[in-house]
C-alpha positions as CSV (number, residue, x, y, z in Angstrom):
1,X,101.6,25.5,142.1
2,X,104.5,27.3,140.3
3,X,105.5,30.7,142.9
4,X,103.3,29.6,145.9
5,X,104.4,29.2,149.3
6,X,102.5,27.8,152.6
7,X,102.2,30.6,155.2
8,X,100.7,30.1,158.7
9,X,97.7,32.2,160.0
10,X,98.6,33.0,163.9
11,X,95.7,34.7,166.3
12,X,96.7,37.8,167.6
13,X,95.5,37.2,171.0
14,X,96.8,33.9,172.1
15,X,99.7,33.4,169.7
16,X,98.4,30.1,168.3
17,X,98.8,29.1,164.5
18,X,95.4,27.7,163.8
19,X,95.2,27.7,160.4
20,X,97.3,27.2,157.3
21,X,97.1,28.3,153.4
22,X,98.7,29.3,150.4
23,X,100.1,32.3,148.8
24,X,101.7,33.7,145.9
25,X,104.0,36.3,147.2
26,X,104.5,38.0,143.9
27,X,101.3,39.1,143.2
28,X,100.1,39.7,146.6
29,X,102.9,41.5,148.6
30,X,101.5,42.8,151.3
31,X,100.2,40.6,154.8
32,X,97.1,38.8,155.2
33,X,95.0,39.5,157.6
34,X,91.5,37.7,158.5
35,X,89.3,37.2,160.5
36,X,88.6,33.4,161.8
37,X,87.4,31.3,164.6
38,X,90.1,30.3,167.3
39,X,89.0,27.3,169.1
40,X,91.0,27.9,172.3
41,X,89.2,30.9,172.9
42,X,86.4,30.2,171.4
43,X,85.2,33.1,169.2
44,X,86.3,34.7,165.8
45,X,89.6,36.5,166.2
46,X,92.0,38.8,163.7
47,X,94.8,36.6,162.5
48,X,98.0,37.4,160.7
49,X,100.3,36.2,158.5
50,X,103.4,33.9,159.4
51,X,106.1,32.0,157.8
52,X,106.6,28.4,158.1
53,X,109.2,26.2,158.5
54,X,109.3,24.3,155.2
């Protein structure tokens, strides 16, 4: 696991954090962005990078 952290990925249009994965900041410095399914909304929406609480 070495340099990885957990990060959180939040929808853009309802502000929930839906998903979670991990990263290795050092080799990829810049923020994720992808596109996945929200189930509140129900339909594929951007979301973003966010730090958790670890």
């Amino acid at each position: 696991m070495g340099d990885r952290i957990k990060i959180g990925l939040k929808c853009t249009e309802n502000g929930d954090i839906n998903y979670t994965t991990m990263k290795n900041p050092k080799t990829h410095t810049e923020k994720f962005e992808v596109t996945k399914y929200s189930p509140r909304l129900r339909k594929h929406t951007l979301h973003k990078e966010v730090k958790l609480k670890s």
